[in-house]
C-alpha positions as MATLAB code, in Angstrom:
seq = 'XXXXXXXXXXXXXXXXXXXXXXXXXXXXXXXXXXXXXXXXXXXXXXXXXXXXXXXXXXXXXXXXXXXXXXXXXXXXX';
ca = [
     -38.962   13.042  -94.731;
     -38.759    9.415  -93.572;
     -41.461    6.489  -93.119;
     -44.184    7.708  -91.206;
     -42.877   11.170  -90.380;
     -43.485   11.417  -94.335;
     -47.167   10.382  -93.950;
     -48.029   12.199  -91.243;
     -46.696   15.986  -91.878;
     -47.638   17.752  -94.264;
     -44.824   20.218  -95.455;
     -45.241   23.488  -94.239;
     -48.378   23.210  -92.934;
     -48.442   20.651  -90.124;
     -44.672   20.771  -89.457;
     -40.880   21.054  -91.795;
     -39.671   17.802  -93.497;
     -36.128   17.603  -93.934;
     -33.951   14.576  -95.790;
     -32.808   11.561  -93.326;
     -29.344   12.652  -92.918;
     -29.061   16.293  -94.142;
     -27.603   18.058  -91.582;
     -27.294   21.475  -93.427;
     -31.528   21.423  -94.022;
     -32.446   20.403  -90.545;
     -30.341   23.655  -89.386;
     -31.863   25.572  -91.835;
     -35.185   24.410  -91.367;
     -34.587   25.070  -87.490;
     -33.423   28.606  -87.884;
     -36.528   29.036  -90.142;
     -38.526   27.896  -87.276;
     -36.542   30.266  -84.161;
     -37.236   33.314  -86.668;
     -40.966   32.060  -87.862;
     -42.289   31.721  -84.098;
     -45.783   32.534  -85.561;
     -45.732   30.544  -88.446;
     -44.929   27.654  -86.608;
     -47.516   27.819  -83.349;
     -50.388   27.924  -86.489;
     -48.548   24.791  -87.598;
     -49.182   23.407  -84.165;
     -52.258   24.312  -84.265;
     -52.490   22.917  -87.765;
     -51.111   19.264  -86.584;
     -53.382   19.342  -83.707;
     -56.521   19.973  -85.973;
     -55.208   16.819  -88.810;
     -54.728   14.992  -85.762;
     -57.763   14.465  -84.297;
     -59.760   14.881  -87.523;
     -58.172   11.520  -88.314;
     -57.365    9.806  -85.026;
     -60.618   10.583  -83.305;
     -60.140    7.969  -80.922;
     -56.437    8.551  -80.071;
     -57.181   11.880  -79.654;
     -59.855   11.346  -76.977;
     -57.580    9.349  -75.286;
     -54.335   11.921  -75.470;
     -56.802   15.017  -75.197;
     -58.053   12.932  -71.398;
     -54.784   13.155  -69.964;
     -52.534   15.807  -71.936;
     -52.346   18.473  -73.214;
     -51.250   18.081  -76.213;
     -49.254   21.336  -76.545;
     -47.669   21.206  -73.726;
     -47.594   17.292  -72.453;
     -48.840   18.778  -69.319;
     -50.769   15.951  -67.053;
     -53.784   17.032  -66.852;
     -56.167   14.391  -65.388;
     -54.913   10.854  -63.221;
     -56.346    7.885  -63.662;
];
């Protein structure tokens, strides 16, 4: 729940926000997350679909040679 990070996810739905520094949340937020395995591929999903909805061109250009879920290579230039 810092800068950007801040900006970018939205709580619960895109991804977990935690406070800088809190180690007790960002363990409870990742056990959360290792017993919500669901939950959190739709908020994958989720980030991917806010993504390019509002980075068209990045996207385009991340989509051409990853994928995005993975960070598999998936085209050289």
């Amino acid at each position: 729940n810092l800068g950007a990070m801040a900006e970018l996810i939205i709580d619960g739905k895109t991804g977990l926000l935690f406070e800088p520094g809190n180690s007790q949340e960002l363990a409870s937020k990742v056990i959360w997350m290792l017993d919500n395995k669901d939950i959190c591929i739709k908020m994958g999903k989720n980030a991917r679909i806010e993504f390019e909805a509002n980075n068209l061109f990045e996207a385009e250009m991340i989509g051409k040679n990853y994928d995005i879920g993975g960070w598999v290579k998936i085209e050289s230039e």
